[in-house]
N, C-alpha and C positions, 0 to 999 in steps of 0.2 A: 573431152578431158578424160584421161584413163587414171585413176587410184586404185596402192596396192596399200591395204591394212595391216599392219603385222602389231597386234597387242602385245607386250612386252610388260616384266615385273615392274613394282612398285606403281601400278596405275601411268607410265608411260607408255606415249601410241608412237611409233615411226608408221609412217606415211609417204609411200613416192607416189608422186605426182607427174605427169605428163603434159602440157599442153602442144598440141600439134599447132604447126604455122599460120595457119587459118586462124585458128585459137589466141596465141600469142600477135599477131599483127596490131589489133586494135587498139593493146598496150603499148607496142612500139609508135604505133599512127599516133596515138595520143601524147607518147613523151616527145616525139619529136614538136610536134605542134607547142608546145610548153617549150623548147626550149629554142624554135624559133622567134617567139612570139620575145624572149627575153632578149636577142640576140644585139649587142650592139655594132655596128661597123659606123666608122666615120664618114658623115658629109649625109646621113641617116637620120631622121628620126626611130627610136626603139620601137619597132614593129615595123617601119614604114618600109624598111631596105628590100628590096627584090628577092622573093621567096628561092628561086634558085642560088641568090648570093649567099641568105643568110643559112641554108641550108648545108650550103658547103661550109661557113663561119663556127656549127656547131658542133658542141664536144660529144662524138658520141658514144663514147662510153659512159660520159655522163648519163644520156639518153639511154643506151641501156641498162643502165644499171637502175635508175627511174621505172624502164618499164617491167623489169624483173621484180624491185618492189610491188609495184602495184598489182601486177599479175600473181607473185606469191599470197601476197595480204587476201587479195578478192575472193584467188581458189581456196586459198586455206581455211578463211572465213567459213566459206559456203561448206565444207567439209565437215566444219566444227558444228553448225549448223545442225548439216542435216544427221549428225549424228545423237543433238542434243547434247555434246561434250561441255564443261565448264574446263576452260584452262585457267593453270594456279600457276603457269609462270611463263616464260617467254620461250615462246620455239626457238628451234635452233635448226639453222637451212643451211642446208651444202647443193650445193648447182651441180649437176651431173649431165656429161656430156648427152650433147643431142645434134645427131648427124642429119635431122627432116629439118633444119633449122628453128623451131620452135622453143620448147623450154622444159627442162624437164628436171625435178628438183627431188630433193628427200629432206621432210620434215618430220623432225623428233620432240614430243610435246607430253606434256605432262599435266593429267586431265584430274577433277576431282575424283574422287575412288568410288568406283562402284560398289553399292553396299548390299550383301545377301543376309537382310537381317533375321536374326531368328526372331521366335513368338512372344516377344516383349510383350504382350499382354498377359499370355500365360506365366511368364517370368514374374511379371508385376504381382500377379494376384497371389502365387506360390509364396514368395518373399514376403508380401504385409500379411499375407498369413501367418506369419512365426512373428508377429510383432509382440514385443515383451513390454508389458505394463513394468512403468517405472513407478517403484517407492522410495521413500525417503525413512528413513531408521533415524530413531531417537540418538541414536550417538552422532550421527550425521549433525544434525539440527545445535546439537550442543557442541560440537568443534565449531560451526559457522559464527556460533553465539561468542564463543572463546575467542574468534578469531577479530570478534568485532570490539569486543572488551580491551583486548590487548592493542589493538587500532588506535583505540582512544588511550593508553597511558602517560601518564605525567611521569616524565624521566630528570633524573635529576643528578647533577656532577658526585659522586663520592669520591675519598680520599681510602676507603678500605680496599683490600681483596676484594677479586671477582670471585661470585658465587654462583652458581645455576639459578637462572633466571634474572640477571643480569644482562642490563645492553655493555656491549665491549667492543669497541674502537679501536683497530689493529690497523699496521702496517708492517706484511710479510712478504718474504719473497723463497721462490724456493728455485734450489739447484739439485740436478741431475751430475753426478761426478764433477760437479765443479761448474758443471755449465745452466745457464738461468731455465727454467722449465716456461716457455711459450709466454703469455704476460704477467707472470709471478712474479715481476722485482719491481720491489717497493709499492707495491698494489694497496690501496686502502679498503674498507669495509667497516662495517659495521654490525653486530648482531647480537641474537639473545644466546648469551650463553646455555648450551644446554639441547639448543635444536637440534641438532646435528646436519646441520648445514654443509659440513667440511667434513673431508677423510677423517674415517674413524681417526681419533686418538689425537686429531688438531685441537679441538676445543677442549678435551682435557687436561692437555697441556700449559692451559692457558689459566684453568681456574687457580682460586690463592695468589694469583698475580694481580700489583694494582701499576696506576697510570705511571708510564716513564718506564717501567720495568722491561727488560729484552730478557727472552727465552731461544735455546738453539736445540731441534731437536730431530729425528728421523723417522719416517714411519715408511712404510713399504704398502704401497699402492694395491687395495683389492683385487681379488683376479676379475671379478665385475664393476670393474669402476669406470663412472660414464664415460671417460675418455680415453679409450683405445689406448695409444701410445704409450701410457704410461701404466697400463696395471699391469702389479707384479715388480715393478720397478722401484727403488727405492730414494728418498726424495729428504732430499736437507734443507730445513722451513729456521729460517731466521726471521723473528716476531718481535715486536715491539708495540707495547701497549701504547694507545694514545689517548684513551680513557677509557671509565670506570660509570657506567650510568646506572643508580637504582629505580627500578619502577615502582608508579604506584595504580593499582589498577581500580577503576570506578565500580562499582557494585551495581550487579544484573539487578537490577527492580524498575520498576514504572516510571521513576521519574529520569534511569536512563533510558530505556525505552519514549519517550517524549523530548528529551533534548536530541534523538537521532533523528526524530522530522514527526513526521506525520502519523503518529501511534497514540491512541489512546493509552495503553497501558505494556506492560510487558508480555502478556499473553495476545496482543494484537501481534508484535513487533516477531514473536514467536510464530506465530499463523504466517505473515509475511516472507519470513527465513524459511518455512518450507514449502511456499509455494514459490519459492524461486530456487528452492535448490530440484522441485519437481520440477520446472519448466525448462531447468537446464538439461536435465535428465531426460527430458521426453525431447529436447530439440538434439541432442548426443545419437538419442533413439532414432530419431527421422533421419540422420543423419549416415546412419547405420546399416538403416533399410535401403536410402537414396544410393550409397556408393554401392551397398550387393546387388540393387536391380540392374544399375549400369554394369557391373563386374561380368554379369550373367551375360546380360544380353551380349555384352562384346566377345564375349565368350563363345557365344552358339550361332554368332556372325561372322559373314566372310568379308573382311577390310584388308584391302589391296594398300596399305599406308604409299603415299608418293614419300623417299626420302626427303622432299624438299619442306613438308611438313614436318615432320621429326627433326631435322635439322633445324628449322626457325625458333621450334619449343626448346629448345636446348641450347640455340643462342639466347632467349629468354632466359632461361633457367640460372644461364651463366651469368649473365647481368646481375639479376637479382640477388646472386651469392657473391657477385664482388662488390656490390652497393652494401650486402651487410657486411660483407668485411670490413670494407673499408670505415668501419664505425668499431670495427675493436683494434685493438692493442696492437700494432707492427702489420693492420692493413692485409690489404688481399693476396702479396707476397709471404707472411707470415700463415696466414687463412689456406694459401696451397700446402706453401711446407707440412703443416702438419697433418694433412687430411688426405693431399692426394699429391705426395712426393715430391713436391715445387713443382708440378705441372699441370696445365690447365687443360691440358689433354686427356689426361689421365681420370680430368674433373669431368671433361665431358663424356668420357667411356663410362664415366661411374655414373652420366645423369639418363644416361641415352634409354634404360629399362623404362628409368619414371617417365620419360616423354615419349615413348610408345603407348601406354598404358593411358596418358593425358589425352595425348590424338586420338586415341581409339574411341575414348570415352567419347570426346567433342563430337567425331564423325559420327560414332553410332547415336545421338541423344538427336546432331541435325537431323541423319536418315527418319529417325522417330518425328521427327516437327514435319517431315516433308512431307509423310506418311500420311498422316493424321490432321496435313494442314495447320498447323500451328505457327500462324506466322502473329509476330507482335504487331501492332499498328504503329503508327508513323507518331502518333498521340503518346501512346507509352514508351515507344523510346525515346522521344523528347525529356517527357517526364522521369525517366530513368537517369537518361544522358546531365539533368539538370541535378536529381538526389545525388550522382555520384561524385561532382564538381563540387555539391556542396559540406557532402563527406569529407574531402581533399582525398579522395583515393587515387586518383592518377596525378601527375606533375611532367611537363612537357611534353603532352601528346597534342597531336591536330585534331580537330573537330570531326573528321570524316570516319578518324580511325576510334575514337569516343563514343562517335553514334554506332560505329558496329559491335563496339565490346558492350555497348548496352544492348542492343537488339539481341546479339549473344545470352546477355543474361536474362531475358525476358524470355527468348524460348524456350531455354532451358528450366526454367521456372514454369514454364506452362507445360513441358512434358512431363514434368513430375508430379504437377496438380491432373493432368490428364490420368498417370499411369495411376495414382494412389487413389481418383477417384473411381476406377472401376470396379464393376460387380459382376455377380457371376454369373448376370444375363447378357451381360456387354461378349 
């Protein structure tokens, strides 16, 4: 058998292949023999008929097209083989003429990517070297404290004016030259007068108003205002109060610190609040350090991405942004309009950067498990595959494809516990 190699971008191999007549017979001998053995002729039993009758009885193009399969699959096989290739999607075979009567083909295949990884250990030690101790600041600890007083307030219907610091119960809608602004008509809420939850100058307009009362008024869109489309633009907000709530807020001492669970006193409940705003802060920090070693390394690696990877993350990616669409206001039709022109094209040119960046990440963290041997056992992805079912984090997937996005998550939890535990004898 004669093979020519020709490596080709994005981690695809084209591959001609040659069988000579000698070579290719065995697969002919065999599919014929298969499709005598099937053959029926009448006054016969199926196989019994006289091997010259049913020989002439068979389809052979059937027969050969049987033995081109089989002789593609076995050579191509052994090719992938002896190269150690992983295929990530299905060949693709065109028959090309062969005057020695034999067989002689060209396969186009798209292999896992070979990875020229750079010195992820060097990478790793470099990065948790700049690691920054996280503190917590007394005004930190007291916004949390504020934030949990006000959690717990006794709200109660008034018949006066809203004041700052007042809850207010609205239904507004706003227009654009006349036309309704994305789901701003007749939208309801609720909130503390005074946050600043809404464009400048909405809740102002609102204080000294009580329940029943309608307000019409304009305000012109920040040049930094979180939603694109509309800063700088100017916006006619028709409100209507639907009520007027005054608070009343419970007093910071001990005995609330003990109806909130488990606190001795108010300076327990205090210790507490900063050791969770510290652990948030030090898991922010891991988190920091985690994506710059992966940034690096993919960075000082040669990753041949196959499109057909990229392409998959990005059918993912689309999904997920039209399963959150489809949970706000005019759906994933309204979710394009506003974002990416009413086209879903447009969504995926715009997602295509982050699912490069995704893959690369993936592929470089696998080359690092392959490296370094880090394979999960069959025990913890069981044990994973079961925490995550029990989370509810996926919904309609199969078992097969569960067990791999767990095995996934356990390497990659073990190349980080690898990378962060070394030292600078390793």
């Amino acid at each position: 058998m004669k093979t020519k190699i020709n490596k080709l971008p994005k981690s695809a191999v084209e591959i001609e292949v040659k069988l000579n007549r000698e070579e290719f017979q065995p697969y002919w001998d065999d599919a014929t023999a298969l499709a005598v053995s099937g053959v029926k002729i009448k006054g016969f039993r199926p196989g019994a008929a006289p091997e010259e009758l049913a020989r002439r009885a068979i389809d052979k193009n059937a027969v050969f097209e049987e033995a081109v399969n089989e002789a593609v699959k076995n050579s191509l096989d052994g090719i992938v083989k002896e190269n150690g290739w992983s295929l990530i999607d299905r060949p693709e075979i065109d028959l090309t003429p062969d005057a020695d009567k034999g067989l002689a083909y060209k396969a186009r295949i798209v292999v896992f990517p070979e990875v020229a990884l750079g010195d992820y250990k060097k990478i790793a030690k470099k990065i948790l070297g700049e690691r920054k101790k996280p503190d917590v600041s007394e005004e930190e600890i007291e916004k949390s404290l504020k934030w949990l007083v006000e959690s717990r307030a006794k709200i109660a219907r008034v018949s006066r004016a809203a004041t700052a610091g007042d809850v207010v119960g609205v239904s507004f809608s706003g227009f654009i030259g006349g036309k309704p602004v994305g789901d701003s008509v007749n939208r309801s809420d609720r909130f503390v007068l005074g946050e600043g939850r809404f464009m400048p100058g909405f809740e102002e307009n609102l204080a000294g108003k009580k329940e029943g009362e309608e307000t019409k008024f304009s305000l012109t869109a920040p040049a930094d205002y979180q939603e694109e489309d509309l800063r700088g633009k100017k916006i006619d907000f028709e409100v209507k109060i639907s009520g007027v709530f005054e608070r009343e807020l419970p007093e910071l001492n001990d005995e609330f610190a003990k109806n909130l669970g488990n606190f001795s006193d108010f300076a327990d409940l205090k210790k507490s609040v900063r050791d969770g705003l510290l652990a948030e802060k030090e898991a922010v920090e891991a988190d920091r350090l985690r994506a710059a070693i992966v940034n690096e390394i993919v960075g000082e690696s040669k990753i041949d991405l196959p499109q057909i990877f990229i392409d998959k993350t990005i059918d993912q990616m689309t999904e997920e942004a039209r399963m959150f669409a489809e949970r706000l206001t005019g759906g994933y039709g309204e979710y394009l309009k506003r974002h990416h022109g009413g086209s879903e094209e447009k969504m995926r040119e715009a997602l295509a950067e982050g699912a490069i960046s995704k893959v690369s990440a993936d592929v470089a963290m696998y080359a690092v498990a392959k490296a370094e041997k880090l394979e999960p056992s069959p025990e913890e992805t069981e044990e994973e595959t079961k925490s995550v079912i029990a989370r509810g984090g996926v919904q309609n997937i199969d078992r097969r494809k569960l067990y791999d996005y767990s095995y996934g998550i356990i390497q990659r939890r073990k190349v980080f516990e690898f990378l962060e535990n070394l030292t600078d004898n390793k």
